[in-house]
VMD Tcl script that draws the C-alpha trace (Angstrom):
set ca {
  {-111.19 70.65 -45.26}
  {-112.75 70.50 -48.98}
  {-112.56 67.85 -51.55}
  {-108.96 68.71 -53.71}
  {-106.54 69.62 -51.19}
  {-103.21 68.96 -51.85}
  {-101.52 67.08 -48.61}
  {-98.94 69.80 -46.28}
  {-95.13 68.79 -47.31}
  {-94.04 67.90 -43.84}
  {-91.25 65.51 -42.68}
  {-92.18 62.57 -40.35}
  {-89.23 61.51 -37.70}
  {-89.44 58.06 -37.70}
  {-87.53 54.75 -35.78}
  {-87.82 52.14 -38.20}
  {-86.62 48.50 -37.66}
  {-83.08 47.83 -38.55}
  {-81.46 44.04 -37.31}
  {-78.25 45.47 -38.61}
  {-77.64 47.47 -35.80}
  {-78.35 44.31 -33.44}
  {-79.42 44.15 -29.68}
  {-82.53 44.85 -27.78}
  {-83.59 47.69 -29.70}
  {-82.59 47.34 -33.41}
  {-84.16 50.68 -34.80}
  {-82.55 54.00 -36.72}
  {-84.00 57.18 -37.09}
  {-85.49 58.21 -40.68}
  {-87.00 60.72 -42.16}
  {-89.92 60.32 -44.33}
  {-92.03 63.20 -46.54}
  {-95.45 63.59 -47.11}
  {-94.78 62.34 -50.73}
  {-93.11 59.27 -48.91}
  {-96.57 58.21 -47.52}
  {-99.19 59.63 -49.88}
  {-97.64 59.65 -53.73}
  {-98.55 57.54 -56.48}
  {-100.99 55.75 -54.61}
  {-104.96 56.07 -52.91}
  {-104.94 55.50 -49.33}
  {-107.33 56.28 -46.21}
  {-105.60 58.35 -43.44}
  {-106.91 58.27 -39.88}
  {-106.00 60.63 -37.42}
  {-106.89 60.35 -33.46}
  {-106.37 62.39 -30.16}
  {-103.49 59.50 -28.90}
  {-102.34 56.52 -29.10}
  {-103.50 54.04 -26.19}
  {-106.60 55.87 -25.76}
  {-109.54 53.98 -25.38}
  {-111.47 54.63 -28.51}
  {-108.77 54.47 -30.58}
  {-107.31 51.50 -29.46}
  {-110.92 49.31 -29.33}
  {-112.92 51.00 -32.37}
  {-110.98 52.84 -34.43}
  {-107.68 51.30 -35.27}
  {-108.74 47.74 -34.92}
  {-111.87 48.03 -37.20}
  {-109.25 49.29 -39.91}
  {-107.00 46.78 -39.24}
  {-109.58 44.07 -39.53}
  {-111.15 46.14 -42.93}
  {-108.42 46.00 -44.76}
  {-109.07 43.15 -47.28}
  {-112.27 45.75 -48.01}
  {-110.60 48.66 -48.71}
  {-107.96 46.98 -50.33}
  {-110.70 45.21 -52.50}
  {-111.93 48.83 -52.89}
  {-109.06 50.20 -54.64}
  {-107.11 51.20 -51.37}
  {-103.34 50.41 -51.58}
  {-102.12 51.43 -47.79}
  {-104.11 52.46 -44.57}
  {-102.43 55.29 -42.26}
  {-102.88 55.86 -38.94}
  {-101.96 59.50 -37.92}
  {-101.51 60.98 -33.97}
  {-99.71 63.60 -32.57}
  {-97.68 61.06 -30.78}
  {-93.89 60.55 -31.34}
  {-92.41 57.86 -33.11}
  {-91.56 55.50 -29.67}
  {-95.16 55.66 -28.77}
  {-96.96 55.03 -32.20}
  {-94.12 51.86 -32.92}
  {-95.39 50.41 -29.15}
  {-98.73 51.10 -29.89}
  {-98.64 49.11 -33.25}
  {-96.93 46.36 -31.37}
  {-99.24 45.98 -28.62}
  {-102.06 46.26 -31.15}
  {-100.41 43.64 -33.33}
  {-100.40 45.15 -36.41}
  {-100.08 43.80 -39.80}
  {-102.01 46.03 -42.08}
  {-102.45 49.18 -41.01}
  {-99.04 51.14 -40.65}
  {-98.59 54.56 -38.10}
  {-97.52 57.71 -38.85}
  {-96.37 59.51 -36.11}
  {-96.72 63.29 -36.31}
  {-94.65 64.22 -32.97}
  {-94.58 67.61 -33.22}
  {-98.03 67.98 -34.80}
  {-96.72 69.77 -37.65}
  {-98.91 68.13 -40.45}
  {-102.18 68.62 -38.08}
  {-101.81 72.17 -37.67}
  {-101.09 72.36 -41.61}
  {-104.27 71.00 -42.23}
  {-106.54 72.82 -39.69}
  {-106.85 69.80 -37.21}
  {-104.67 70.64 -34.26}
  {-106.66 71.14 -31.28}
  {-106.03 71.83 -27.52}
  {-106.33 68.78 -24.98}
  {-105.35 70.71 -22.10}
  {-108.66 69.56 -20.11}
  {-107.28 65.84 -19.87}
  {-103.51 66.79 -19.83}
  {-102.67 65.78 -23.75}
  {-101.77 69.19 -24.52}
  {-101.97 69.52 -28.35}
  {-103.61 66.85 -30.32}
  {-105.22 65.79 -33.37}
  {-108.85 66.05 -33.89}
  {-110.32 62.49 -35.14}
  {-110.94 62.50 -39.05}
  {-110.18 60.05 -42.02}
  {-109.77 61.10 -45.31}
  {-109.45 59.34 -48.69}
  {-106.22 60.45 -50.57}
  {-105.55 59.75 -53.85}
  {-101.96 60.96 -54.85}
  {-101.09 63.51 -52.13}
  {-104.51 65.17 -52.73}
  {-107.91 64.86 -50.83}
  {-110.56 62.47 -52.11}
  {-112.87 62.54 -49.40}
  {-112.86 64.16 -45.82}
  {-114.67 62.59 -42.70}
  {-114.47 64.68 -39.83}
  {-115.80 64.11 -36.23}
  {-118.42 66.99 -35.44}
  {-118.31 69.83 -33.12}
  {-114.50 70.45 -33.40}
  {-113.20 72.53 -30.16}
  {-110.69 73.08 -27.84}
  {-110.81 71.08 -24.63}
  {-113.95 69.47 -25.89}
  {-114.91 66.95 -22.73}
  {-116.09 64.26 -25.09}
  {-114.42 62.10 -27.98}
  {-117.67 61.89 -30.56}
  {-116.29 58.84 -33.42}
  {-118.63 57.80 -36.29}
  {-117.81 60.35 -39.25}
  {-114.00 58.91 -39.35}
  {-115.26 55.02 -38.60}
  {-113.86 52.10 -41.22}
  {-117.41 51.46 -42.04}
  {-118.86 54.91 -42.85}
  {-115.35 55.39 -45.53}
  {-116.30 51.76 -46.86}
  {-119.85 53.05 -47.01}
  {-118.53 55.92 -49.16}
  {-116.14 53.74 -51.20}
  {-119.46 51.78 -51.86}
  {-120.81 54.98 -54.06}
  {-122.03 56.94 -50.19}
  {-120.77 60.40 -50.17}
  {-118.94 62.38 -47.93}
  {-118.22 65.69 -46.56}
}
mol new
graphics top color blue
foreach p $ca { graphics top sphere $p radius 0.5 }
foreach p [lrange $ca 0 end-1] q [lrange $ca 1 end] { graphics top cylinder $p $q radius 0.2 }
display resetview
């Protein structure tokens, strides 16, 4: 994907906390746009193969999490964390990985991958369709700067991570350049 794309318009299903509704499991269903996430602001998106995988959930996501006083002190306002996963999975995920400043996106039906050219096939370790890993700076709905793993492919046996890491975008936000 080049510099000056405008974001896909897709709508996110997701369960967002609600104590109104009380019990064990105090969350609603609600829709969210594109716009929702990504207007009127600059943000990094990350995207990954699944949640609970292991390079995900011990590189990836927690080096954002940890980064975010950087970015933020880098002109970054939210950091997104993208997967092909549905909304139950990406809210647990969060939880377990204690989350405080990096929010999830889940993109369930992989709607907003496909739209941007990053859907792949997983078939070789049973995920069926997934995200290939990227990050991208987005300022106002519309590509900043893309970071995207090499070597994109169907059933690919490896998981290569580097491109999309928290410290090559801070590198970039640090006057670097990128893809």
């Amino acid at each position: 994907m080049k510099h000056d794309i405008t974001l896909p318009d897709v709508v996110f299903h997701t369960r967002v906390r609600d104590e109104s509704i009380g019990g064990d499991n105090p969350f609603r269903w609600e829709d969210k746009t594109t716009a929702d996430y990504f207007a009127n602001k600059r943000v990094v998106l990350f995207s990954l193969p699944g949640a609970f995988t292991p390079t995900c959930s011990t590189y990836q996501l927690p080096g954002f999490e940890n980064n975010f006083e950087a970015f933020k002190a880098k002109g970054i306002d939210a950091i997104y964390c993208m997967s092909v996963n549905d909304s139950y999975v990406m809210n647990k995920w969060a939880q377990s990985q204690n989350l405080e400043n990096v929010s999830v996106i889940p993109d369930g039906s992989g709607e907003f991958t496909r739209k941007i050219g990053m859907l792949v096939k997983k078939d070789d370790v049973g995920f069926g369709m997934r995200s290939w890993r990227y990050a991208a700076i987005i300022n106002n709905g519309v590509v900043e700067a893309w970071f995207e793993e090499p070597g994109k492919a169907d059933d690919r046996v490896d998981d290569p991570y580097g491109e999309s890491s928290p410290e090559n975008l801070l590198k970039y936000l640090d006057g670097g350049s990128a893809a």
